[in-house]
N, C-alpha and C positions, 0 to 999 in steps of 0.2 A: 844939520840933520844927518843923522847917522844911516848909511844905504846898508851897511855893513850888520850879518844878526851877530847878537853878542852871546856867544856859547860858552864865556865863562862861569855862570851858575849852574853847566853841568860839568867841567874839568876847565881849569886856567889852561892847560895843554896834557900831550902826549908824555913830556917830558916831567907834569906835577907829581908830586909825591901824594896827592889824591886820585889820580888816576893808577900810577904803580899797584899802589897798598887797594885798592878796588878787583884791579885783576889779578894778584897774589891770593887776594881773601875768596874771591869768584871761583879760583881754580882749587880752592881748599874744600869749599861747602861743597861746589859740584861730586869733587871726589865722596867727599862724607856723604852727601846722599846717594849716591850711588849705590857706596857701602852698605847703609842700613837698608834701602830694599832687597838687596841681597839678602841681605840676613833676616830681614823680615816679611817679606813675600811671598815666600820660596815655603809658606805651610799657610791655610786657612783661618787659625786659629784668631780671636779677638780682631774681628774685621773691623768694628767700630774705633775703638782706638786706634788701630794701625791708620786707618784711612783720615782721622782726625789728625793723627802726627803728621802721615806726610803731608797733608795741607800744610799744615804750619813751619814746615821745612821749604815747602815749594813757595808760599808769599814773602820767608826770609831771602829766598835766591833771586826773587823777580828784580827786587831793587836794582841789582847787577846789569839790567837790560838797557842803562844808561852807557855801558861801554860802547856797544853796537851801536847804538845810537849815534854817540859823540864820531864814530868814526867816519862814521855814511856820512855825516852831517858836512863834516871835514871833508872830506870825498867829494863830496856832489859840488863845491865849490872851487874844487882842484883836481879835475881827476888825474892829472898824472904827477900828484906828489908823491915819492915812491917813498917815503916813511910813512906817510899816512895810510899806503897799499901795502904796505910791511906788517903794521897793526893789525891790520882787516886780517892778514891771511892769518896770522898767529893767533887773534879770537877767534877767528872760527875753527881752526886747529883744537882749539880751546872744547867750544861748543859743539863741537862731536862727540864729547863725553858725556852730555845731556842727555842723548839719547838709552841710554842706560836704563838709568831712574824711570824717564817716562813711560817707555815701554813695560819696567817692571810691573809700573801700577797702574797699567791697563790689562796685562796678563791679568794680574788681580781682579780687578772689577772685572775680567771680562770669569772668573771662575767665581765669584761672588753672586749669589743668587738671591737673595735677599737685599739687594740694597733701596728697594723702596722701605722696608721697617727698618733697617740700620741708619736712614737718614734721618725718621721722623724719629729717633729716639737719641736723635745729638742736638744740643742748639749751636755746635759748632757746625757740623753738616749740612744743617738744617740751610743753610746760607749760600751753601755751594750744591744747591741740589742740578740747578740748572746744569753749573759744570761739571759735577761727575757723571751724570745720566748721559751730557752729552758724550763723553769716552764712552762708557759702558754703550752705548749703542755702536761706537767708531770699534768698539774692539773686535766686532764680526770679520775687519777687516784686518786687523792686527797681525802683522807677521811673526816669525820666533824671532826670537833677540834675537840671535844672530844674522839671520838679515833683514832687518831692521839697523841692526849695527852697520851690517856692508852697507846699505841703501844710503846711509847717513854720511857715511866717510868715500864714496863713490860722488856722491854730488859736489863735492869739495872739487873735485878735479875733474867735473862734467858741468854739469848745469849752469853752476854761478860759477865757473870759468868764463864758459860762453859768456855768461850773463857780460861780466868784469871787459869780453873780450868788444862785445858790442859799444860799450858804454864809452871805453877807450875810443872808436873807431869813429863812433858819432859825438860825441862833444871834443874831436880834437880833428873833425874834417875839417879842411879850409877851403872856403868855395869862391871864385872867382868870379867876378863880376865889371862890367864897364857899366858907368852914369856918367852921363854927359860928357864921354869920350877921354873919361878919364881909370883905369885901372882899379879899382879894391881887391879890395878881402873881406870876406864875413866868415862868423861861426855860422854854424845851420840856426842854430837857434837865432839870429840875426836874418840870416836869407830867408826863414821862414815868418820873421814877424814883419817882413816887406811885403807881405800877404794884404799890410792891413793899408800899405801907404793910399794918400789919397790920388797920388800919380800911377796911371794905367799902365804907363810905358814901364816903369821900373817893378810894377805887380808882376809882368809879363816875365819880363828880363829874371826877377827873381825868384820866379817859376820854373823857369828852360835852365838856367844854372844850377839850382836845386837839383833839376833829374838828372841833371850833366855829371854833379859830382856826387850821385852815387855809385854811379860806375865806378866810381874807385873801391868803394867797400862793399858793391853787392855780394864779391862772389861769399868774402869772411860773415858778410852779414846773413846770409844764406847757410852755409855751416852751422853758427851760430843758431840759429833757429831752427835746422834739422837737429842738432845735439840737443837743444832743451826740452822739443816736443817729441824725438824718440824716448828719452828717457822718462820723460813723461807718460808716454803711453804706454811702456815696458810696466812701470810702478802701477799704473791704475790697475792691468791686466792685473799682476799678481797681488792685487788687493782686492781681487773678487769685481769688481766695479766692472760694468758690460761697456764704458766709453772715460775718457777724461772727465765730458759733460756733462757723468752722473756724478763724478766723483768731486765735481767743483758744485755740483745743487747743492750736495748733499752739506758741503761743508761751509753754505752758504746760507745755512739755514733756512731754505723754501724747497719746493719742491717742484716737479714738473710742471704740474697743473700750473702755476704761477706763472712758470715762464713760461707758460706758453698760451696763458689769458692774455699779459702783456705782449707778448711780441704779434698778438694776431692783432690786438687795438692797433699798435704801430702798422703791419700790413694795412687795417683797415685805412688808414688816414694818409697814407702816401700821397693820393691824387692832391690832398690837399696840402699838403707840404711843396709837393709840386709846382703849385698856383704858385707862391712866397718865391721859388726860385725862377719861376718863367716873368715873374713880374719886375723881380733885380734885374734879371738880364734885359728888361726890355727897356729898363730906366738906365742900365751903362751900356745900351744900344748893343745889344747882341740877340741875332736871330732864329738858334737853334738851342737855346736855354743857356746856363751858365758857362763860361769855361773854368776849369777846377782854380785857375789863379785870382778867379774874381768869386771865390766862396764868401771871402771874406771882405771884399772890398768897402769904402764906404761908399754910401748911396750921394754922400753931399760932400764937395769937397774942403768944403769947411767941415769937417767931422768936430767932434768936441774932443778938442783936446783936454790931455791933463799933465799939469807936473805931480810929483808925486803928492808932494802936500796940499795941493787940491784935490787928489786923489782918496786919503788919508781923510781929511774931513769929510767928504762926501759919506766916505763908510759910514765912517763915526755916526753925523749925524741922521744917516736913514738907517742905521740901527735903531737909535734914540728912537725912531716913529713906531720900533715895533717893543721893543722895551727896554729901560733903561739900566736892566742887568747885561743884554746881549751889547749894547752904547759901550758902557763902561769897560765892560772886556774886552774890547776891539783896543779902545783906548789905551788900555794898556799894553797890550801884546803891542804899538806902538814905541810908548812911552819906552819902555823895557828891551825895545832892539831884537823882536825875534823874530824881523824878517829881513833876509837878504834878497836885495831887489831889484840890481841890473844884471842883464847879461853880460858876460867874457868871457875870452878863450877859455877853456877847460873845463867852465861851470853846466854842468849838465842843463839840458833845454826844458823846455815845461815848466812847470809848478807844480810845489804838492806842500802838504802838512805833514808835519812829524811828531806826535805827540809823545812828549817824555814824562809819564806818569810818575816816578821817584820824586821829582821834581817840581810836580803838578804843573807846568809849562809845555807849551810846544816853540817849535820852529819853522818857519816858514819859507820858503823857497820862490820864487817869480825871475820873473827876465821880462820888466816893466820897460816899455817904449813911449806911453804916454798917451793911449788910445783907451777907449771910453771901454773896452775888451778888457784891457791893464787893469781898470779899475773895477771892473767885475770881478778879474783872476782876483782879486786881494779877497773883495766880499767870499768869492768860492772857499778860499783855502781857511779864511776867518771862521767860516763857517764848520769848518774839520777842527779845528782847532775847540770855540766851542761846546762844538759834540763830546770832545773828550775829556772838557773841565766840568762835562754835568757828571763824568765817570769818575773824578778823583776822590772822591769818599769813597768808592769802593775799593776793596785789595785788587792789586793787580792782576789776579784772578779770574775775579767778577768784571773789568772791562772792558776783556777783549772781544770786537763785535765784526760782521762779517761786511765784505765790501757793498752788498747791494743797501744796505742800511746808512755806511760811510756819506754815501752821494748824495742820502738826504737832506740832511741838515745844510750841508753847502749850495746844495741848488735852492734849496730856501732861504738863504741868506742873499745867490743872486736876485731872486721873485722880489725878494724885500725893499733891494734897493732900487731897483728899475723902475716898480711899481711907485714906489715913492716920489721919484724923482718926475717920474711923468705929470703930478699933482703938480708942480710948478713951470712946466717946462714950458717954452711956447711951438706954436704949430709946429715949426722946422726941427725943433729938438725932437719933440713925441715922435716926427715919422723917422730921425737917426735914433732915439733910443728902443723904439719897437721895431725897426730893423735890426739893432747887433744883438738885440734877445732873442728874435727870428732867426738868427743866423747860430747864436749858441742853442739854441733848441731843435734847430734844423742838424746841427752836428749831436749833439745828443741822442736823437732818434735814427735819423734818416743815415749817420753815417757808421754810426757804434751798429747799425744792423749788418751795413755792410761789413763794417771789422769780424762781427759774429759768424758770416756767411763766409767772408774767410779763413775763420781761423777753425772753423767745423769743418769747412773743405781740406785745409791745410792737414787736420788730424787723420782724416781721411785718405789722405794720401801719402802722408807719411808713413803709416802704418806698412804701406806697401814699397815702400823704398824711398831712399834720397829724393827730395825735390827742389827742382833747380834754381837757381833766381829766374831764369827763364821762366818757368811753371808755374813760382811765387806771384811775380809780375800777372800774368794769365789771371791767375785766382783772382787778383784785385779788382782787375779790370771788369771781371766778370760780376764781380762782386757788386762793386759800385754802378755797373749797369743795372743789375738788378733791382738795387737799395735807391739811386734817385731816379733810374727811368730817364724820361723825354727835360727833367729838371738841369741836368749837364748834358752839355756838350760832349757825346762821346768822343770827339777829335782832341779833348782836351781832359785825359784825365790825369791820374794820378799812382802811376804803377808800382810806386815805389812807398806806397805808405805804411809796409811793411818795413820798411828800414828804420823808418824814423820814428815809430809808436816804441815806449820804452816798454808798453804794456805785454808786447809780445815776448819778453825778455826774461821773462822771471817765472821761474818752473811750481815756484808755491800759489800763481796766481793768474792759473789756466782763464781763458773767457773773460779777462779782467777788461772786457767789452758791456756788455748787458747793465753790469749793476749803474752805471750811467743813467742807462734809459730807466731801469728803475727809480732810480735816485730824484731825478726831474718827477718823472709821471707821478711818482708819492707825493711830492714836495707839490705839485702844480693842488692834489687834492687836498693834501693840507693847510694849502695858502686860502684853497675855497672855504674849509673850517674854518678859518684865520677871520676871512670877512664877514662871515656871517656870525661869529664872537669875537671881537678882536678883544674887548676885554680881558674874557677869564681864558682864551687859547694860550698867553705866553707860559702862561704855567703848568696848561695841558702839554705842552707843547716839549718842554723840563722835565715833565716826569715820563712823557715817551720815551725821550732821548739816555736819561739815567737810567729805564730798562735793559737797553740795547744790549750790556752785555752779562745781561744771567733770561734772554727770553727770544723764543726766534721769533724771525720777523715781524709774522701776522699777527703775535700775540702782542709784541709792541703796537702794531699797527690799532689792533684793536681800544688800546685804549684811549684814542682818538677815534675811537665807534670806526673803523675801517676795514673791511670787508676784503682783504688782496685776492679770494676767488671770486668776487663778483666784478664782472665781467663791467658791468654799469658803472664802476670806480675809477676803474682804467679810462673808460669814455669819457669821467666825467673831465678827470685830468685835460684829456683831448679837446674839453668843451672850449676851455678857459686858453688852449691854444690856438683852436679854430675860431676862437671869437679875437682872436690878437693879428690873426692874417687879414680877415676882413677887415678891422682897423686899419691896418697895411697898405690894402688893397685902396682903399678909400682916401686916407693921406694922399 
C-alpha cells in the first residue's frame, strides 16, 4: 500500500518540461492580460463585451493555479527542500503581476453603473452574476493601482515571509523527551499526537516537553504573528473596514447578525459542554476538571485501534450507508494515491485538503498514528475534498467558496461515520466512539471560541504596539479560561497554542477560528434533515454543496429549507449535541 500521495497527474517534477512550458505560458497570459485591461478599461465604452472578454481571459489563466499548488503540495512534505522553496519564491515573484488585471477590473465595475442590465442581457454573464456583483460590492473598498500594487509586492517580503518563517521553525522543531528512561526525539507533530496515547504517564511527559520546546521559537514565533496581524490591520484600516473582523465577515459571505446568532448558541451551551469534560476527568481520576494533556486522552485503554487499511475501509464503507456516490469517491481518492499519511521530520503537522480544480482531483494531507481521531481526520479531509468535485463542472470561477462553508461538508462526513458505526458497535465501543466525537465537538466549539477570544484580543492589542510572547501566552490563558471554565484544570493549561495553530499564520485568513464551529453546527443540522429523509437528502445535499461557489451562505443554506438567522437552527444543532452528552453521561 502506497503511504506516499502521488502528485504526478499534476507535474512528474519541478524539473518536467510540463511544469517549465506551464510557467513560461503563465507568465505570457499574465503579462497579455494585463496589457489588454490597460487598454481596455481605461474608457467606459461597451461594458458588456469588455466584461464578457475578460471572463474568458480570466477562466483561460485559472488553469495555471496548479503551479502553486504543486509547489505547497511539495513543501508541506519537505519544508526545508530549498529547490522546492526556490520555486515558491519565483511564483510568487510571478503572481504579483496579477494584481494588475484584477484591480483593473474592479476599477471597472466599481465605475459601471448599470451592471444589473448589462448581466441580464449576456448569457455569458448571466452565469457569473454571483461573481461579478460580488467585486462590484468589494470595490467600495478598492484602492488605486498603485497601492494596491505596493500592498501586493510588500507582502511578498512581510506577511508570507513570516508566514514561510513560522512554518520553518515548527515543522523542523525537535522536541526531546524520556520513556522509560530512555532518550528520544519527536517532530511536534509527533509530541502532539501523544496527546492521544493510551498511557497517562507519557500523555503527561508529552505535554511539559511540548511547552518546554517552545521556548526555543517563542520569541520568532511571536514576531511572526506581530508582522502578519500589523499588516493586517494597517490593510483593513485603508480599505475602509472599521476592524479585520468586518473585513473577514464580509468576505466570508455572512454577516454580523450570523456570527453572532452562532456564537451566543455556543455561549449558551458551555455549562453543558462542561458536564462532558468534568465527567472525562472523573473517569481518568482527576478532581478539578480536565488537565489540558488529557483533552484528548482515551477514556478506555484499549481504545480502538486502526492500521491504516482498516482505517481506509471503515470510510469507505460508512460512506456506502449515506450514499454510494460519496462510497465511491472515497474509494478512489484511495485507489489513486492522493493521500499522504504518516508523519516526519519536515512534513508540516495537521491535516488539510487541497483541491486542484484543472485536474478535477485533490490532495490530501494527515499525520495518521492509528487512533480512531486518525480515522476521522481521513473522513474530515475526504469530506473537503468531496465538496470540491460537486464544484468541478463549474469554471474555476464559479468555485471558489468561503471557509465557513468549507467545514461543512467535512464535519458531515465525520457525523456520517460515527453515527454509522455506532449501529454496530457494542456497549464499550459506543461509550469510546461518542467520547472521541465529544471530544472533536468539544474542540470545535468550546476551543475555536477560545482561539476567537484570542485572536480579537490579539488584534486589539496589536493595534497599539508589539505584543510579547509574554502578553501572547496571557491572552490564551485567559482565553481558555473563559471558553472551558471549571471544564480544565487552570493549573494545567496551554499557553502556547498560539505557536502551534498554523491558523494564526496566514494573513489572507484572519479568524480562520469560527468557520469550524460553523461548519459542525450546519452540518450537526443537516445530519438532523439527513434523518428525518435519508432517502432524497443525498441529493439535496449535491446540489447545496454545487451552489457554494456562485451563492452566499444562507442562500446555500436555504436550499435545504435552513434558516442561519434563526436562532432555533443553531439550537437545534446543540439539541443533537446535548442529547450525545447524556448518552455519555449514562454509558
Amino acid at each position: 500500500m502506497n503511504l506516499i500521495w502521488d502528485l504526478s497527474p499534476i507535474y512528474e517534477s519541478i524539473d518536467s518540461e510540463g511544469f517549465k512550458n506551464d510557467k513560461k505560458t503563465y507568465i505570457k497570459k499574465i503579462n497579455e492580460l494585463n496589457k489588454w485591461t490597460e487598454e481596455n478599461f481605461s474608457s467606459p465604452e461597451n461594458p458588456k463585451e469588455k466584461i464578457e472578454k475578460y471572463i474568458t481571459k480570466k477562466n483561460e489563466l485559472t488553469k495555471f493555479s496548479k503551479l502553486s499548488l504543486y509547489l505547497n503540495l511539495l513543501s508541506s512534505t519537505n519544508t526545508s527542500d530549498e529547490k522546492t522553496l526556490k520555486e515558491i519564491d519565483q511564483l510568487e515573484e510571478i503572481e504579483l503581476n496579477i494584481t494588475p488585471h484584477e484591480v483593473n477590473f474592479i476599477h471597472f465595475l466599481k465605475k459601471t453603473s448599470n451592471i444589473d442590465e448589462i448581466i441580464k442581457s449576456s448569457k455569458i454573464l448571466t452565469d457569473y452574476e454571483f461573481y461579478i456583483k460580488e467585486l462590484k460590492n468589494y470595490s467600495q473598498h478598492i484602492l488605486s493601482r498603485s497601492e494596491e500594487n505596493i500592498i501586493t509586492k510588500m507582502k511578498k517580503n512581510g506577511s508570507m515571509l513570516f508566514e514561510k518563517q513560522w512554518e520553518q521553525l515548527s515543522s523542523n522543531l525537535i522536541i526531546d523527551m524520556k520513556t522509560e528512561g530512555k532518550a528520544q526525539q519527536f517532530t511536534l507533530s509527533e509530541i502532539r499526537n501523544l496527546a492521544y496515547s493510551a498511557n497517562s504517564s507519557i500523555r503527561k511527559k508529552a505535554y511539559e516537553s511540548e511547552l518546554k520546546a517552545y521556548e526555543k521559537i517563542e520569541t520568532a514565533s511571536a514576531f511572526s504573528l506581530n508582522g502578519i496581524k500589523g499588516e493586517t490591520i494597517t490593510i483593513s484600516k485603508m480599505r475602509g473596514y472599521s476592524s479585520p473582523l468586518e473585513m473577514t465577515i464580509e468576505t466570508s459571505r455572512i454577516d454580523k447578525e450570523i456570527l453572532k446568532t452562532m456564537f451566543t448558541t455556543i455561549k449558551e451551551n458551555i455549562p453543558s459542554i462542561q458536564r462532558y469534560f468534568l465527567k472525562k476527568a472523573e473517569i481518568l481520576g482527576h478532581k478539578n476538571g480536565l488537565p489540558f494533556y488529557d483533552l484528548f486522552a482515551p477514556i478506555d485503554e484499549n481504545d480502538i485501534k486502526f492500521t491504516y487499511d482498516k482505517a481506509k475501509n471503515f470510510v469507505i464503507d460508512n460512506f456506502m450507508s449515506f450514499s454510494k456516490k460519496l462510497g465511491d469517491f472515497a474509494k478512489n481518492a484511495f485507489e489513486k494515491n492522493w493521500i499522504d499519511v504518516m508523519p516526519k521530520k519536515g512534513k508540516v503537522g495537521g491535516a488539510f485538503c487541497e483541491g486542484i480544480h484543472p485536474i478535477k482531483e485533490s490532495r490530501i494531507l494527515t499525520n495518521f498514528t492509528g487512533t480512531l481521531n486518525d480515522a476521522v481526520t481521513l473522513a474530515h479531509e475526504l469530506g473537503h475534498a468531496y465538496h470540491d468535485s460537486c464544484l468541478y463542472d463549474e469554471k474555476e470561477l464559479n468555485s471558489d467558496y468561503p471557509m465557513p462553508i468549507a467545514e461543512t461538508a467535512s464535519t458531515f462526513c465525520e457525523t456520517i461515520i460515527l453515527n454509522s458505526a455506532l449501529k454496530t458497535a457494542s456497549e464499550r465501543e459506543k461509550r469510546i466512539i461518542i467520547e472521541n466525537d465529544l471530544s472533536g465537538i468539544a474542540q470545535t466549539t468550546i476551543d475555536i471560541y477560545s482561539r476567537f477570544l484570542f485572536e480579537d484580543e490579539l488584534f486589539k492589542r496589536r493595534e497599539q504596539g508589539f505584543v510579547s510572547s509574554n502578553e501572547l501566552k496571557e491572552i490564551m490563558i485567559n482565553a481558555q479560561k473563559e471558553s472551558y471554565g471549571k471544564g480544565l484544570d487552570e493549573n494545567f493549561l496551554h499557553p502556547y497554542m498560539w505557536v502551534c495553530k498554523p491558523h494564526y499564520y496566514d494573513a489572507d485568513f484572519n479568524y480562520y477560528n469560527f468557520p469550524y464551529a460553523f461548519g459542525l453546527l450546519l452540518s450537526k443540522g443537516l445530519y438532523a434533515k439527513y434523518l428525518k429523509n435519508s432517502g432524497g437528502f443525498p441529493e439535496l445535499y449535491d446540489k447545496m454543496l454545487s451552489a457554494t461557489g456562485k451563492n452566499s451562505i444562507a442562500d446555500c443554506a436555504k436550499l435545504c429549507e435552513i434558516d442561519l438567522y434563526d436562532i432555533n437552527f443553531w439550537r437545534s444543532g446543540f439539541k443533537i449535541i446535548n442529547e450525545e452528552i447524556e448518552n455519555f453521561l449514562k454509558l
